[in-house]
Backbone as CSV, one residue per row, in Angstrom:
resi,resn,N_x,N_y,N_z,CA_x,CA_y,CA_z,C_x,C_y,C_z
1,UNK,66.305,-28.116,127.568,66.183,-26.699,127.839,67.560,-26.055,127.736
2,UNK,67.717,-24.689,127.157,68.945,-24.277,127.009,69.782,-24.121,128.433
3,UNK,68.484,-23.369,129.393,69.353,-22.943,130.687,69.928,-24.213,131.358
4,UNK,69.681,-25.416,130.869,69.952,-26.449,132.140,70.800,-27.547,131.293
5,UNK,71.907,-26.738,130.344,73.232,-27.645,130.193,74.344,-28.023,131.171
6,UNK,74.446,-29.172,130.879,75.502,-29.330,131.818,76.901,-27.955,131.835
7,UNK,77.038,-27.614,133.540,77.409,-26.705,133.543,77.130,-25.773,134.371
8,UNK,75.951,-25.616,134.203,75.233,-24.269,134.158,74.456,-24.400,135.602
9,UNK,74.233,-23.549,136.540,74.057,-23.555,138.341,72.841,-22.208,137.776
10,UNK,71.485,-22.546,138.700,71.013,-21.843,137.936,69.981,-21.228,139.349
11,UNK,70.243,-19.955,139.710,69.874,-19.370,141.160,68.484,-18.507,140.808
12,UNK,67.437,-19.340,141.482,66.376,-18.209,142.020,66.026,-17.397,143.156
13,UNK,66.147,-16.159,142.774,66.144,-15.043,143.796,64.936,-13.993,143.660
14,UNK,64.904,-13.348,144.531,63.670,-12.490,144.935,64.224,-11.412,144.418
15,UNK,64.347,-10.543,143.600,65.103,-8.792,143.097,64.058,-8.127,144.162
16,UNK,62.799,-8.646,144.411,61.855,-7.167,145.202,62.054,-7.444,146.614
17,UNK,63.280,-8.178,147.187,63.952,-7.869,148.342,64.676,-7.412,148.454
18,UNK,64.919,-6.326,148.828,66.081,-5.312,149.113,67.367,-6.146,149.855
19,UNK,67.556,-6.863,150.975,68.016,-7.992,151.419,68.668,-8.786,150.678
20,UNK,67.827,-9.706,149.805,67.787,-10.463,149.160,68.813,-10.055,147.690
21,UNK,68.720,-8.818,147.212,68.966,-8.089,146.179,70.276,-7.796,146.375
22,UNK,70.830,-7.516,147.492,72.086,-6.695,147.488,73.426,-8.170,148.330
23,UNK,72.320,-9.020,148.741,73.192,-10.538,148.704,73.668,-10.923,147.123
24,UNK,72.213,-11.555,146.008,72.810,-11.850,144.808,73.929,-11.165,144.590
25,UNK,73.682,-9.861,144.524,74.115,-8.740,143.758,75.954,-8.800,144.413
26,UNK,76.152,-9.586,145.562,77.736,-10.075,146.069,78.076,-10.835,145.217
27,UNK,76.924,-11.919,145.297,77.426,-13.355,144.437,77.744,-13.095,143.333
28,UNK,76.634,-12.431,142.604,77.013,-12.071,141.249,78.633,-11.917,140.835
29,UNK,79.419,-11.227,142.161,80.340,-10.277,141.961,81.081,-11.175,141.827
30,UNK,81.115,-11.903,142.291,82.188,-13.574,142.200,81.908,-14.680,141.002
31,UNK,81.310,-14.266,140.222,80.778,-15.469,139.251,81.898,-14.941,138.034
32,UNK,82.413,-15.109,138.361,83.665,-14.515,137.672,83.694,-15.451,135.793
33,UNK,83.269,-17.010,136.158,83.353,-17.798,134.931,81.797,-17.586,134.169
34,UNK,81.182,-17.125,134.370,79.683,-16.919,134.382,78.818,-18.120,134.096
35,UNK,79.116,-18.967,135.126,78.442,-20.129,134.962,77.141,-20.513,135.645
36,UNK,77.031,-19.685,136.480,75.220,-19.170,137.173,74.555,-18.636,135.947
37,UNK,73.186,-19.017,136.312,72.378,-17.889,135.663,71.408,-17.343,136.579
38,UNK,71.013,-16.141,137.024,70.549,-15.959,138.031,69.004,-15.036,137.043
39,UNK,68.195,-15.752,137.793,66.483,-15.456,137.861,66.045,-14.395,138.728
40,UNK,65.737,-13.584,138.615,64.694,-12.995,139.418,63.177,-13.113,139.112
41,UNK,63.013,-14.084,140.370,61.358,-14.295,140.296,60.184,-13.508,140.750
42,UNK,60.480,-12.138,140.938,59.663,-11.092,141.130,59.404,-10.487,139.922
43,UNK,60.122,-10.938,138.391,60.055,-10.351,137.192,59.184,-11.704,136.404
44,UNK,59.146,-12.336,136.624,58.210,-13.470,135.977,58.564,-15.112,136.445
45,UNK,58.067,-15.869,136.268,58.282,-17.141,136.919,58.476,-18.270,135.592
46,UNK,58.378,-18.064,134.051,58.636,-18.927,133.347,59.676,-20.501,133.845
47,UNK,60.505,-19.449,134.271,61.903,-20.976,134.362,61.506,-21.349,135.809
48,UNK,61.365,-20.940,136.391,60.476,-21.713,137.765,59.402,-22.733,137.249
49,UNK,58.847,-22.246,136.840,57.489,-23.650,136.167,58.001,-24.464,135.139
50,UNK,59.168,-24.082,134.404,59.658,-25.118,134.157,60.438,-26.148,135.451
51,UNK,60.640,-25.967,136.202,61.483,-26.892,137.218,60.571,-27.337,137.893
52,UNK,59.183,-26.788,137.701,57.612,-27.478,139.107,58.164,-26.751,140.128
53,UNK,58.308,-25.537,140.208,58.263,-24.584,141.631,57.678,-23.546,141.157
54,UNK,56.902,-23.390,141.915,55.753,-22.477,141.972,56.025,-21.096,142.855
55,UNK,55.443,-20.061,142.796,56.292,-18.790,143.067,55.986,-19.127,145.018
56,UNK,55.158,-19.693,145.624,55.175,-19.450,146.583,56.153,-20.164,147.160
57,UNK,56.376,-21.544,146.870,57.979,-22.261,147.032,58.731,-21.511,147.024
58,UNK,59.133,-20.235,145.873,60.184,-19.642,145.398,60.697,-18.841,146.462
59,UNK,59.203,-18.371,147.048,59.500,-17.178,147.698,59.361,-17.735,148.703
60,UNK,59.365,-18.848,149.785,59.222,-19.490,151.117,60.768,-19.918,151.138
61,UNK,61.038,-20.495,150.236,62.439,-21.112,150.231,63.687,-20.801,148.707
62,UNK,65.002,-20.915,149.447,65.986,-20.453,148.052,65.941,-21.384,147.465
63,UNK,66.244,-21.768,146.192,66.035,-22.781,145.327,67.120,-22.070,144.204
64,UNK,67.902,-23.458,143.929,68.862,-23.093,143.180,68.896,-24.818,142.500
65,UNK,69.273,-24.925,140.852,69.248,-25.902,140.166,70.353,-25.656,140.009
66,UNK,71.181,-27.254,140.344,72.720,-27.892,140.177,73.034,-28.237,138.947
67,UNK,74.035,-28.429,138.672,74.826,-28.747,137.095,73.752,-29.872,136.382
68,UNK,73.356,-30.740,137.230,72.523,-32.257,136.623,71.404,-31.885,136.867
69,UNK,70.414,-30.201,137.094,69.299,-30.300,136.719,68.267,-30.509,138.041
70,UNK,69.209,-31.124,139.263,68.430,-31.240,140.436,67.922,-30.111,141.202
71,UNK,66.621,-29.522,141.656,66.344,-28.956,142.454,66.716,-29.436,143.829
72,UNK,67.706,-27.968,144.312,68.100,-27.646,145.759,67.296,-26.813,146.751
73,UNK,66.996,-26.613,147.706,65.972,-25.889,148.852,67.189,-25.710,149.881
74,UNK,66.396,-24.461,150.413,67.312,-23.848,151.462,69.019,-23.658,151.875
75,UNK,69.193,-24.543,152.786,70.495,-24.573,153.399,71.474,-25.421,152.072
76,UNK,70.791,-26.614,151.257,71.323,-27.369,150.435,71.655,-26.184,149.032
77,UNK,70.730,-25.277,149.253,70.812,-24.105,147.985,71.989,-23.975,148.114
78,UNK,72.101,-23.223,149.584,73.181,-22.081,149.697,74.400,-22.713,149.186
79,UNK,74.636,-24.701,149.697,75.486,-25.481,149.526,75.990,-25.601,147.926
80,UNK,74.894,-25.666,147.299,74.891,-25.590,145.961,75.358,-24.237,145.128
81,UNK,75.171,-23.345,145.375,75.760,-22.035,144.842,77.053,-21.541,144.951
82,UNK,77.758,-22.358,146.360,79.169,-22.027,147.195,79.688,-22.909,146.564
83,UNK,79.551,-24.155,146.190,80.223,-25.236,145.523,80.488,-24.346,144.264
84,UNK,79.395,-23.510,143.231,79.483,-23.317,142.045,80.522,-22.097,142.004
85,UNK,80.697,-21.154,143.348,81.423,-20.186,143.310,82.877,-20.217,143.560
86,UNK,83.952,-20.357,142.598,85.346,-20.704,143.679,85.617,-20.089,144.862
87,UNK,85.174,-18.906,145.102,86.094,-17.948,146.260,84.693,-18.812,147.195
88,UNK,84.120,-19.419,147.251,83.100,-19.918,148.199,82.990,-21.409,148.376
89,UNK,83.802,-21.983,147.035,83.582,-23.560,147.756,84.308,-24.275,148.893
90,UNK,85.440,-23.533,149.447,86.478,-23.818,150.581,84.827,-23.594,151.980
91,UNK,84.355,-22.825,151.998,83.071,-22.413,153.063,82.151,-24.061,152.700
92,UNK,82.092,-24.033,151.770,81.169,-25.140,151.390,81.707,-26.525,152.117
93,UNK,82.543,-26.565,151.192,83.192,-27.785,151.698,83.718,-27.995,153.174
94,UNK,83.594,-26.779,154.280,83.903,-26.901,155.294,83.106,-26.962,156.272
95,UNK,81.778,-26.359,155.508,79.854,-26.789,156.402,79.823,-28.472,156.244
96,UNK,80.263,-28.951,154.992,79.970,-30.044,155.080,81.110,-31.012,155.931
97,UNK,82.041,-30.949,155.911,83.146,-31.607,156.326,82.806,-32.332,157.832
98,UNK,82.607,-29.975,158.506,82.179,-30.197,160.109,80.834,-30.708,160.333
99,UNK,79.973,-31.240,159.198,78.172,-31.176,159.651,77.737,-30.385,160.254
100,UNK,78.312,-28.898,159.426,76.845,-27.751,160.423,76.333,-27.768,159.362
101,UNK,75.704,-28.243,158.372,74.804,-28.566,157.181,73.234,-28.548,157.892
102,UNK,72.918,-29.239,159.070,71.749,-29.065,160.309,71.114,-27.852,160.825
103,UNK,72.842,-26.872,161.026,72.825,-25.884,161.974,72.307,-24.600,160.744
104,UNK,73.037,-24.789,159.572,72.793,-24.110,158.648,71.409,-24.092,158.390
105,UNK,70.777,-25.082,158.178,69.091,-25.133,157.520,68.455,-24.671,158.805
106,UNK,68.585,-25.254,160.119,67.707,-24.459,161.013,67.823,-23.235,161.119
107,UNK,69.314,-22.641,161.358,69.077,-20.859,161.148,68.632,-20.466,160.015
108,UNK,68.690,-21.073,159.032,68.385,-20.681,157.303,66.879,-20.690,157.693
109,UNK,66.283,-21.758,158.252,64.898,-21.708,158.215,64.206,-20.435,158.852
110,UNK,64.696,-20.466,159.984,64.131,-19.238,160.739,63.722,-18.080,159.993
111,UNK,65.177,-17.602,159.528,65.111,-16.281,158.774,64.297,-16.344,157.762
112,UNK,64.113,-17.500,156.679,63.081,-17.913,155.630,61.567,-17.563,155.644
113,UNK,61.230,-17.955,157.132,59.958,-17.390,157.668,60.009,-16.188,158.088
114,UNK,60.683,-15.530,158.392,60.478,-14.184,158.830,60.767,-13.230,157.524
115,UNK,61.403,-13.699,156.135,61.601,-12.995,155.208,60.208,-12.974,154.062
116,UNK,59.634,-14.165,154.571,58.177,-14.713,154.139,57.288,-13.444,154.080
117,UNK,56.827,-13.187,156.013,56.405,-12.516,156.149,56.563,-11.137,156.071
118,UNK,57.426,-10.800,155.602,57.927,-8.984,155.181,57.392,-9.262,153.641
119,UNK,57.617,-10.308,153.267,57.114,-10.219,151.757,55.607,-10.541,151.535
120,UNK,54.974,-10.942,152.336,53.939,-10.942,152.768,53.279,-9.139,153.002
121,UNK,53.805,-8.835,153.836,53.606,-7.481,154.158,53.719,-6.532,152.814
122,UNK,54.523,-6.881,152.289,54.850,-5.517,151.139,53.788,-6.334,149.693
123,UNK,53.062,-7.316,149.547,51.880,-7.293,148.880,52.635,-8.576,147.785
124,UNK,53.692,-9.253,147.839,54.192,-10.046,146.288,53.268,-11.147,146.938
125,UNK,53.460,-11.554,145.037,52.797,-12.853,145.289,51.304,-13.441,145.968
126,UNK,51.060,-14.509,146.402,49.846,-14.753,147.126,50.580,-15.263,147.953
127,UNK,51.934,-14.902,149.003,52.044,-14.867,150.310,51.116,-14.638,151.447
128,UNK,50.026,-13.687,150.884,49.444,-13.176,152.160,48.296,-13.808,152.880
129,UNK,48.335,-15.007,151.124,47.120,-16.003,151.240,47.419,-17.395,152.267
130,UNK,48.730,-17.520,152.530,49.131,-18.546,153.288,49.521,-18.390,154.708
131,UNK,49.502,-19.200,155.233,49.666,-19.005,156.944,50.825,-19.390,157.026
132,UNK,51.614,-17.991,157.721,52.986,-18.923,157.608,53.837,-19.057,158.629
133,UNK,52.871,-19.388,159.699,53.142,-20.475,161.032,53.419,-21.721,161.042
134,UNK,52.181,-22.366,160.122,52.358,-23.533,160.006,53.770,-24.214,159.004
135,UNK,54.550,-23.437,158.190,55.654,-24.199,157.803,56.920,-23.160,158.205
């Protein structure tokens, strides 16, 4: 696949989160080598189904594909995108150093579910079809 040369950090994001939208839209600002490619999966899901994530994954959890092609989730995303960003891998490397890598995914999680359900609320996707207590 072209998008997934070595190299290449490859971020799926929500554009129909306002939230969500004006975070990328930082990162973006730092990708200075342009070695991300950033997705918005509120505009179609092609390169998602190529990786086997399905939009409700997409939109339950961040998901970002590493230089070798591996799918990342959540807190490991964020890990993965800060590594790819210079002005952000010193943060990276310092979640991991201290092990709040734990502390990170449980607050990451929280907010995940509660960003669920606003997207739930505003009609994307078949969010509204899932219960989203149970994860």
């Amino acid at each position: 696949m072209a998008l997934n040369k070595p190299g290449k950090v490859i971020v799926f994001y929500d554009g129909s989160c306002p939230l969500c939208q004006k975070e990328i839209h930082h990162y973006v600002g730092r990708d200075h080598t342009g070695q991300l490619v950033w997705d918005d999966i509120s505009k179609g899901t092609e390169l998602l189904n190529e990786f086997g994530i399905t939009l409700d994954e997409a939109m339950r959890r961040f998901h970002v594909i590493d230089r070798a092609g591996n799918v990342t989730r959540g807190a490991e995303a964020f890990l993965t995108l800060w590594h790819a960003l210079p002005v952000y891998r010193y943060l990276a490397r310092t979640v991991e150093y201290l092990h709040l890598t734990p502390l990170l995914g449980w607050t990451y999680e929280h907010f995940a579910r509660a960003r669920y359900r606003r997207a739930c609320q505003r009609g994307i996707g078949n969010a509204c079809a899932i219960d989203t207590k149970k994860s």
